[in-house]
C-alpha positions as CSV (number, residue, x, y, z in Angstrom):
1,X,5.0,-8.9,-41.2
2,X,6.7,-11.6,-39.0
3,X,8.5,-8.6,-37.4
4,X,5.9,-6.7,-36.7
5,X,3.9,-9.4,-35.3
6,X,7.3,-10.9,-33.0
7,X,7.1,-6.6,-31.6
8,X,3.9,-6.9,-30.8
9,X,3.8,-10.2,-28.5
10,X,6.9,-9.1,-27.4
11,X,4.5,-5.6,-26.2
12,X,2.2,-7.7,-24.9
13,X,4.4,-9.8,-22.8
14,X,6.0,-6.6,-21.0
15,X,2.8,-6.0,-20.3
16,X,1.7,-9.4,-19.0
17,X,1.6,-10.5,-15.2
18,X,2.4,-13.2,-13.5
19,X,-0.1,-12.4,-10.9
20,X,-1.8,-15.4,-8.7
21,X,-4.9,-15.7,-6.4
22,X,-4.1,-16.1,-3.0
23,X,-5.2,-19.3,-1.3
24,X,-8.1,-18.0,1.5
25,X,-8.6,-20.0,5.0
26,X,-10.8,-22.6,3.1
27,X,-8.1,-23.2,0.6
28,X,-9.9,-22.2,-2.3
29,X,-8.4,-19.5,-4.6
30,X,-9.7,-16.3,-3.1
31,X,-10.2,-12.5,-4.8
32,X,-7.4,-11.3,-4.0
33,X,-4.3,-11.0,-6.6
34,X,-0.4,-11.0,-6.2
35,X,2.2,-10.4,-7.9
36,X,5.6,-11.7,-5.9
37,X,8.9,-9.9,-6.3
38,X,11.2,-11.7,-4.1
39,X,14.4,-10.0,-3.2
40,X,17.7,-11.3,-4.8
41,X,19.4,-12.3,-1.1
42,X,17.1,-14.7,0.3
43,X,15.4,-15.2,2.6
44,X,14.6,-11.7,3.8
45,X,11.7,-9.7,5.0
46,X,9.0,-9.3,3.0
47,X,6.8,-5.1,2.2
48,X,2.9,-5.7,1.0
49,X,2.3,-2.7,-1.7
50,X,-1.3,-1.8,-1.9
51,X,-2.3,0.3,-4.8
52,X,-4.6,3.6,-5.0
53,X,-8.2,4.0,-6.0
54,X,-7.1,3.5,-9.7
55,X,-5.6,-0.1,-9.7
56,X,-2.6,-1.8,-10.1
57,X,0.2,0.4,-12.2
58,X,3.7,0.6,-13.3
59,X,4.2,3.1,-9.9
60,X,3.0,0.0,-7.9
61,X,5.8,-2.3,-9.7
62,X,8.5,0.4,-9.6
63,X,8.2,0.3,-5.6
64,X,8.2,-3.3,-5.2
65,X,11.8,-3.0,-7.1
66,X,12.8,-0.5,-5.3
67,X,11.7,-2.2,-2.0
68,X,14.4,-5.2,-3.6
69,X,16.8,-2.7,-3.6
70,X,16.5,-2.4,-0.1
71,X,17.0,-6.4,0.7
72,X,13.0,-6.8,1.0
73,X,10.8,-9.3,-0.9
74,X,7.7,-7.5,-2.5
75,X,4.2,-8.3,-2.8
76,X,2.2,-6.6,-5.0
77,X,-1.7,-6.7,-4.0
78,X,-4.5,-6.4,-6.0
79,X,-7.6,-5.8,-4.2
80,X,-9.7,-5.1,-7.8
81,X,-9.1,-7.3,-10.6
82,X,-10.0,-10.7,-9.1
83,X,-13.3,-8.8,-8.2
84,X,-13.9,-7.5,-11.9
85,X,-13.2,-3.7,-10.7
86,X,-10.9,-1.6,-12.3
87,X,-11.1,1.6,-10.4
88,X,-13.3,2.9,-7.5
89,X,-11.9,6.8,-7.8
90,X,-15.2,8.6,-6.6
91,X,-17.0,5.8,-5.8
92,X,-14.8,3.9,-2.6
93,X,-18.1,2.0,-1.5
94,X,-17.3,-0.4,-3.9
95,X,-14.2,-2.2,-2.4
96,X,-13.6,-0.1,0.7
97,X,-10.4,0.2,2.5
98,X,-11.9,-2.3,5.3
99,X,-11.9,-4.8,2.8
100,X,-8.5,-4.4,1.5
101,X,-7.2,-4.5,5.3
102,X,-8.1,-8.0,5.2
103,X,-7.3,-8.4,1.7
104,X,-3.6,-7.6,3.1
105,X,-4.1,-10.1,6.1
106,X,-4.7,-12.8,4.1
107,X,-1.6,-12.0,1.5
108,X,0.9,-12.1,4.3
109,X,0.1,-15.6,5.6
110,X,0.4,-16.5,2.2
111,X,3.8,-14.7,2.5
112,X,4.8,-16.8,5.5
113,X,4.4,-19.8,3.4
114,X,6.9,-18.6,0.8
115,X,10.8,-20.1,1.0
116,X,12.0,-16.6,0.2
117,X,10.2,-15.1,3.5
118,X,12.4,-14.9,6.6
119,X,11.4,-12.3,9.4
120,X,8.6,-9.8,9.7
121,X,6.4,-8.4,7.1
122,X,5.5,-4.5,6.5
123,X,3.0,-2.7,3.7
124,X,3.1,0.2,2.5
125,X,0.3,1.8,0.6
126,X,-0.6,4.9,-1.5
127,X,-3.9,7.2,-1.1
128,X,-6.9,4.9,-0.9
129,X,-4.3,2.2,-0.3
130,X,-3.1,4.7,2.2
131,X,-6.2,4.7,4.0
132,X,-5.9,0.8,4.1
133,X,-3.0,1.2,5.6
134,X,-4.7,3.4,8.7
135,X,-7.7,0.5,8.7
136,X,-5.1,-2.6,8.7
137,X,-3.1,-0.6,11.8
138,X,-6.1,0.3,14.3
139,X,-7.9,-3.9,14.1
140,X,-9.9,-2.5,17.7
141,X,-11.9,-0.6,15.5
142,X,-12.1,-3.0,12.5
143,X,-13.3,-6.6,14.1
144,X,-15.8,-6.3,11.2
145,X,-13.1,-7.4,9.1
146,X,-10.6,-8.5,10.8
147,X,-13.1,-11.5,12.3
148,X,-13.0,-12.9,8.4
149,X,-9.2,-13.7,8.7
150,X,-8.3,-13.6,12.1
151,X,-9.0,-15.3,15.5
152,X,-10.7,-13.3,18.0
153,X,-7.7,-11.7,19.7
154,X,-5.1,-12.5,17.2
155,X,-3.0,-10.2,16.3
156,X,-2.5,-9.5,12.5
157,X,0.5,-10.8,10.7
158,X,2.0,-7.6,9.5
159,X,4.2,-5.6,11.6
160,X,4.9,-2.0,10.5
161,X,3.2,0.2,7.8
162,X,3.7,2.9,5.7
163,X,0.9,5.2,4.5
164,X,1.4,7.8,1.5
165,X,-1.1,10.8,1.4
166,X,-4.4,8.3,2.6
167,X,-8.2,9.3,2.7
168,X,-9.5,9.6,5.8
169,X,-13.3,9.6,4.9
170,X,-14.8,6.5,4.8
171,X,-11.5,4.8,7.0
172,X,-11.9,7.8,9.5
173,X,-8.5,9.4,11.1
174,X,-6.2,8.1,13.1
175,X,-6.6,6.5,16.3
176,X,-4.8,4.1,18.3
177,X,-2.9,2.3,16.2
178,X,-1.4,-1.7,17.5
179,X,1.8,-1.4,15.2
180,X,4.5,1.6,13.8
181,X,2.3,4.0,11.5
182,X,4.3,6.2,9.3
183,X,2.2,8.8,7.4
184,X,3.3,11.1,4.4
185,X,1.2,14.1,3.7
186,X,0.8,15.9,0.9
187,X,0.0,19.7,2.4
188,X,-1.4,20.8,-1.0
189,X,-3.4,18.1,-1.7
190,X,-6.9,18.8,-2.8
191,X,-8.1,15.6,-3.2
192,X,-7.3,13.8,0.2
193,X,-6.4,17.0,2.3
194,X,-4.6,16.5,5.5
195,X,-7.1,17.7,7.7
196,X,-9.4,14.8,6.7
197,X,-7.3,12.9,8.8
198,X,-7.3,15.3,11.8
199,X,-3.9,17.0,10.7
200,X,-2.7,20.3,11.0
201,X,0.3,22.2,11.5
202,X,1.2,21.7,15.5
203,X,-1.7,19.3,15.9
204,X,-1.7,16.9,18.8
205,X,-3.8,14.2,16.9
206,X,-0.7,12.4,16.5
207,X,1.0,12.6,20.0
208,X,0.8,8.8,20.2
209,X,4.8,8.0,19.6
210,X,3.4,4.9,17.1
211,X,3.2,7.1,14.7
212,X,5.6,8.8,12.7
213,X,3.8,11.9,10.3
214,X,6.0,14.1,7.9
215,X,4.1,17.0,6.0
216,X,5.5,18.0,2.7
217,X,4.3,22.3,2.4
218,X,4.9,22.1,-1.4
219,X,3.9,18.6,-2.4
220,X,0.6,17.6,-3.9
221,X,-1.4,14.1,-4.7
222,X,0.8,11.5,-5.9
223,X,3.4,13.4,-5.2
224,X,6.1,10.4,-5.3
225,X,5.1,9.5,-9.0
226,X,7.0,10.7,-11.6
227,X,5.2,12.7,-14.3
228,X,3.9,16.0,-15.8
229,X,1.3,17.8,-13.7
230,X,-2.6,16.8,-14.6
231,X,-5.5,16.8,-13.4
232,X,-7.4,14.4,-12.7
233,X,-11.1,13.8,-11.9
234,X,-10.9,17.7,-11.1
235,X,-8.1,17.4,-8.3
236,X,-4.5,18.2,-9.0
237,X,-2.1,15.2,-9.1
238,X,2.0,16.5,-9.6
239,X,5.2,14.9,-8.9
240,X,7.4,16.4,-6.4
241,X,10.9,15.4,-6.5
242,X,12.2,16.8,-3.2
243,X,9.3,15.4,-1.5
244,X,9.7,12.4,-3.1
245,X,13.5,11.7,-2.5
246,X,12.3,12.6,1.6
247,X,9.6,10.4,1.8
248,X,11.5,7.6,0.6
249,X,14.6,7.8,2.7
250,X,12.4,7.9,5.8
251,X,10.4,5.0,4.6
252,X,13.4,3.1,4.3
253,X,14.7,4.0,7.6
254,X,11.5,2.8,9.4
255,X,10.9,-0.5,7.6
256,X,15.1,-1.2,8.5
257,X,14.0,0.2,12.4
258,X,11.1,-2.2,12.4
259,X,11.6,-4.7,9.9
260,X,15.2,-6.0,9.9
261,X,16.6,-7.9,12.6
């Protein structure tokens, strides 16, 4: 019995996390969660993770230590759980990608306050938090938000972002962005379709040299997380590995372009 009961903490500590709030302008703990994965050489630059419409998962974690592997810190952010909301899938209005922009903002001058953090800080985020990542890069169209954690005219604290197959529908497509965009899209997906965002095969949407956009012809939703294929809320979510092994390498390229000294 003692052994079965040790197993079971010892389950329930893997699955335990050491997530904190994150100190708003007032000083008072805020909504916002994170989870900090500093990188083993330190002090280094430091890559924000923003989750899709589902939450915090493994596939958030597993990128933070792959970003480690890179010689970044991670920050894992969690725009629902200090909010009581475990998933907005089909219903974004309840923490919108606006939101999570400043959600973001306010993580990475925590960041700047951390000994580990040396240098500039980039984010990288993954369908709805892709879509957070096209609202935290275009702040001309966002004062709405930005206003709550930023000066009028200051800049925001984040320097280069990465956006994985994003939702263009209630964040709108891109625009003008004020930093590096990178954009990953998914050609197959039927759940955040690349033409939401203004994409199509020789499209001029993207002529703006800020951004950097790679198409994937055979990949679907989620198309960098490893599993079977499924469905999911009637849209097809599959892993592709070639797609994935592309996207990655030219992520790491542009956060080492525009991150590293």
């Amino acid at each position: 019995m003692r052994k079965i009961l040790a197993l079971c903490a010892l389950a329930l500590c893997q699955a335990c996390t050491t997530a904190q709030r994150v100190p708003a302008a007032s000083g008072q703990p805020s909504e916002v969660l994170v989870e900090y994965f500093p990188a083993d050489v330190r002090p280094a630059p430091t890559v924000l993770v923003a989750h899709s419409c589902s939450g915090v998962s493994t596939h958030e974690t597993s990128w933070a230590k792959a970003l480690n592997g890179w010689g970044y810190n991670a920050a894992v952010v969690d725009s629902f759980g200090g909010r009581g909301v475990h998933t907005v899938c089909g219903r974004s209005h309840l923490v919108n990608e606006r939101l999570r922009a400043a959600d973001l903002v306010l993580v990475a001058e925590d960041v700047r306050r951390q000994p580990w953090h040396r240098g500039k800080i980039g984010a990288v985020g993954f369908s709805h938090g892709g879509g957070t990542m096209l609202a935290l890069a275009e702040r001309p169209r966002y004062q709405a938000w930005a206003s709550d954690v930023l000066d009028e005219g200051e800049p925001t604290p984040i320097d280069a972002v990465v956006s994985y197959y994003p939702g263009c529908v209630s964040a709108g497509p891109p625009l003008h962005p004020d930093m590096p965009v990178m954009i990953h899209f998914a050609v197959k997906d039927d759940w955040t379709p690349p033409s939401q965002c203004g994409w199509s095969p020789g499209t001029q949407k993207f002529a703006d040299p800020r951004y950097a956009v790679h198409a994937y012809p055979n990949a679907r939703h989620t198309f960098d997380r490893f599993g079977p294929r499924r469905n999911y809320l009637g849209y097809v979510l599959e892993y592709d590995g070639e797609a994935d092994r592309l996207s990655r390498e030219r992520t790491r390229e542009f956060f080492a372009r525009f991150l590293k000294p």
